[in-house]
C-alpha positions as CSV (number, residue, x, y, z in Angstrom):
1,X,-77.9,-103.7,125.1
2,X,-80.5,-103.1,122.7
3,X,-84.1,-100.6,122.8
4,X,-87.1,-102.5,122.1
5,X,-90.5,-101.9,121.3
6,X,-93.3,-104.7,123.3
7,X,-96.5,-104.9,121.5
8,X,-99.7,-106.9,122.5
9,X,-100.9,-108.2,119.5
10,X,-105.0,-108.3,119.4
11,X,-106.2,-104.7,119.6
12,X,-102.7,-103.2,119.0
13,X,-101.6,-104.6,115.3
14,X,-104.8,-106.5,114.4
15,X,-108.3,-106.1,114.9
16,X,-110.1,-108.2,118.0
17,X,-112.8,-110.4,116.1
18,X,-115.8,-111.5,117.9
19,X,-113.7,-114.6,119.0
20,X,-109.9,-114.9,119.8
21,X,-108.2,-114.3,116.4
22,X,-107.0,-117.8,115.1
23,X,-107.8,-118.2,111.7
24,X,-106.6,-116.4,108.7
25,X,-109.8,-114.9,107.7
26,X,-109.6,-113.0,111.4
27,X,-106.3,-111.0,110.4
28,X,-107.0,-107.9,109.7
29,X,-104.7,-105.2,110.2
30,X,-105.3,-101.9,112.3
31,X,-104.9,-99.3,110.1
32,X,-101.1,-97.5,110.2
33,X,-100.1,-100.7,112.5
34,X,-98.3,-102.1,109.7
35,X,-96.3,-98.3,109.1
36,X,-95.9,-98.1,112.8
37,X,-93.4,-101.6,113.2
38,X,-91.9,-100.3,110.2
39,X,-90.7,-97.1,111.7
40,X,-89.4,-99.3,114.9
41,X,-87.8,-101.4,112.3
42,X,-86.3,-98.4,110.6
43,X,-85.1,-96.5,113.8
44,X,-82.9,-99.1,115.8
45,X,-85.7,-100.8,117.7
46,X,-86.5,-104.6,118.5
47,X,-90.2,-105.2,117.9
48,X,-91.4,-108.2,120.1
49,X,-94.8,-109.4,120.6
50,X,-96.0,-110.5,123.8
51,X,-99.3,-112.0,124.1
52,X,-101.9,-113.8,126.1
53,X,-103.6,-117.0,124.2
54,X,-105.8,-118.1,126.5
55,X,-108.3,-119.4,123.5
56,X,-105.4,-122.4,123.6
57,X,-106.2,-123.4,127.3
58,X,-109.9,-122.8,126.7
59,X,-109.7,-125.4,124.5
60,X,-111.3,-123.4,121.3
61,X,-108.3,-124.2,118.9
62,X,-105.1,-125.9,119.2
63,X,-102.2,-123.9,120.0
64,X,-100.7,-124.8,116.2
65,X,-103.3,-122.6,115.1
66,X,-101.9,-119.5,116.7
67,X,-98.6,-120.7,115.6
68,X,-99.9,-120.0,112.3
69,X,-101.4,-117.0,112.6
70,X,-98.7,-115.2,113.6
71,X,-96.7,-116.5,110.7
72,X,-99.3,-114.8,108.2
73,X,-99.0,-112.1,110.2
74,X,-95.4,-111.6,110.3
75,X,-96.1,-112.6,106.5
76,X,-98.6,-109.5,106.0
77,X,-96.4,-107.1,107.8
78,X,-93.6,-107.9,105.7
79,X,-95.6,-107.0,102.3
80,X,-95.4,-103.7,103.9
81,X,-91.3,-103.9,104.9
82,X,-92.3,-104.3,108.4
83,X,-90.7,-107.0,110.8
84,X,-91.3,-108.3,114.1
85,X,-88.1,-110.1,115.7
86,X,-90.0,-112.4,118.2
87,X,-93.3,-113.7,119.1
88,X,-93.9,-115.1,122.8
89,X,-97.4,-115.9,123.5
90,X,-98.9,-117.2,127.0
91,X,-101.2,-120.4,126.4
92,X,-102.3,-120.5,129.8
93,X,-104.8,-120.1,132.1
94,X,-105.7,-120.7,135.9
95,X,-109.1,-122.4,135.0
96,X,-107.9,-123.8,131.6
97,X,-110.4,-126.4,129.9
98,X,-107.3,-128.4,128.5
99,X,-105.4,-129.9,132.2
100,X,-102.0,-129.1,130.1
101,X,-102.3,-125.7,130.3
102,X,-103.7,-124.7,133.5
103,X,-101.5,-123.6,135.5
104,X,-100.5,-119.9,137.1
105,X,-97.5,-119.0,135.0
106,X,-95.0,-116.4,135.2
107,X,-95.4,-115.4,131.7
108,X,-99.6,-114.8,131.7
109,X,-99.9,-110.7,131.3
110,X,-99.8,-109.0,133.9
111,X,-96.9,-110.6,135.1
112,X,-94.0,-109.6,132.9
113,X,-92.5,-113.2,132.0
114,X,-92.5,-113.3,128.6
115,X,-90.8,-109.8,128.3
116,X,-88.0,-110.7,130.8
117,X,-87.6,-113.3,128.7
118,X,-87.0,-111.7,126.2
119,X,-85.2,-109.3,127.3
120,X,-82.9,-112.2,128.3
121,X,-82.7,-113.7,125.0
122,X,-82.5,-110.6,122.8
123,X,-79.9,-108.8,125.3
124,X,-82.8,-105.7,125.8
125,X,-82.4,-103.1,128.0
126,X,-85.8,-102.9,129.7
127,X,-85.5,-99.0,131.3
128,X,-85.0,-97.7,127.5
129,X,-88.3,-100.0,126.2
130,X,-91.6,-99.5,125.8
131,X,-94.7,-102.1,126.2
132,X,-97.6,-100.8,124.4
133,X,-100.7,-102.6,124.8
134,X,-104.5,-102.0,125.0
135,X,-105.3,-103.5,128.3
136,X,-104.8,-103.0,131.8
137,X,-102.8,-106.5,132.2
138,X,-100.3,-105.1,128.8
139,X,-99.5,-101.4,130.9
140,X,-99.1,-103.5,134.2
141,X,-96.7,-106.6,132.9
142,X,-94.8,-103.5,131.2
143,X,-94.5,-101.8,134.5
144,X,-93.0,-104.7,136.3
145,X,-90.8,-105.5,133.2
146,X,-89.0,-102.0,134.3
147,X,-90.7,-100.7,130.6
148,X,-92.2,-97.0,129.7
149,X,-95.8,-97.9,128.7
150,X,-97.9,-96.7,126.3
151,X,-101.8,-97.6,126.7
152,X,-103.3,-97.2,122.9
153,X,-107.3,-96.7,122.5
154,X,-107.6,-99.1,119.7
155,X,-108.8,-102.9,120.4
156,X,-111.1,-102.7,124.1
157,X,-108.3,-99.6,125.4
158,X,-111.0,-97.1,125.2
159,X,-113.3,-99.0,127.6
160,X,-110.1,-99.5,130.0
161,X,-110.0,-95.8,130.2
162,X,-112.6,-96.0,133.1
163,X,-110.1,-98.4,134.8
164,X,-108.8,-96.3,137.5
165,X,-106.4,-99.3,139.0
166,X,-103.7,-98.4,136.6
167,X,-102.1,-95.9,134.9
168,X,-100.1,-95.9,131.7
169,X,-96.8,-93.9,131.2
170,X,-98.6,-92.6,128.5
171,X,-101.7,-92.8,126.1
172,X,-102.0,-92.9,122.4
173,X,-104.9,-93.0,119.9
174,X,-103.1,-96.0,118.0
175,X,-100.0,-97.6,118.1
176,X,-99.1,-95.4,115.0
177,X,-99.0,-92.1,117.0
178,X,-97.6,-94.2,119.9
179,X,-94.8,-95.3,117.7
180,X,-94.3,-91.8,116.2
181,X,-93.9,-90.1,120.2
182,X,-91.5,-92.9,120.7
183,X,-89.2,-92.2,117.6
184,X,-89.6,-88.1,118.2
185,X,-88.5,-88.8,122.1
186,X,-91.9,-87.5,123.2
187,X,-92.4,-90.5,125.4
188,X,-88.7,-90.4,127.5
């Protein structure tokens, strides 16, 4: 079984625009984030994203759009030798605008869907992985994956800090010192 690395993808690799990132103009990188997958990349790790989309079910841009977005992500990271190996993102929502998507789904953080699946389909083994994310819902679905979790303060994680309902593994400035505890084995 393999070691992966769970990243939530607004707040942790790019920066949270005003309004859900869909558009190419919205990707901006957090500095280091691109470094950070890099080192994963470089030290044995699988680097999956798993992320809500609710902006789909809201009906604010079709779900192709975020389909696209993450390719020119995956497309910026790689002009700096980064990878990520998959991408699962939840379009749903309970009180979704669009009837197609609402619905209370297994794989909408905090419940930890999308990484068992893909944990399934990338043979991980969750107790030696790590979810990083920015939110309470990110440390929570990592939790109930069987993951480590790292909480990073970049995107709204320093405003979950007064969140007392949950409690991170551990706690990061950015996903780049997150990443760097996880290679040196500070986070074990």
């Amino acid at each position: 079984m393999k070691k992966a690395v769970f990243l939530d993808r607004d707040g942790v690799i790019t920066k949270d625009p005003p309004h859900y990132a869909h558009k190419k103009e919205q990707l901006s990188l957090i500095p280091k984030s691109a470094e950070a997958i890099r080192l994963l990349n470089e030290n044995g790790y699988k680097v999956i994203i798993v992320s809500n989309q609710s902006g789909i079910a809201r009906g604010y841009y079709p779900e192709e759009d975020t389909k696209r977005f993450n390719k020119e992500l995956e497309e910026e990271l790689g002009k700096n030798n980064a990878h990520i190996d998959a991408i699962y993102y939840c379009p749903h929502h309970p009180t979704a605008k669009l009837k197609k998507y609402r619905l209370k789904c297994d794989c909408r953080k905090p419940k930890p869907g999308m990484i068992l699946r893909a944990s399934e389909e990338h043979d991980v083994d969750l107790t030696n992985s790590f979810m990083i994310g920015d939110r309470k819902g990110d440390v929570v679905a990592g939790k109930k994956a069987g993951c480590k979790t790292i909480h990073v303060l970049t995107g709204v994680g320093k405003r979950e800090l007064s969140n007392k309902e949950f409690d991170a593994d551990f706690r990061s400035e950015n996903l780049y010192d997150a990443v760097s505890n996880v290679i040196l084995g500070n986070n074990k």
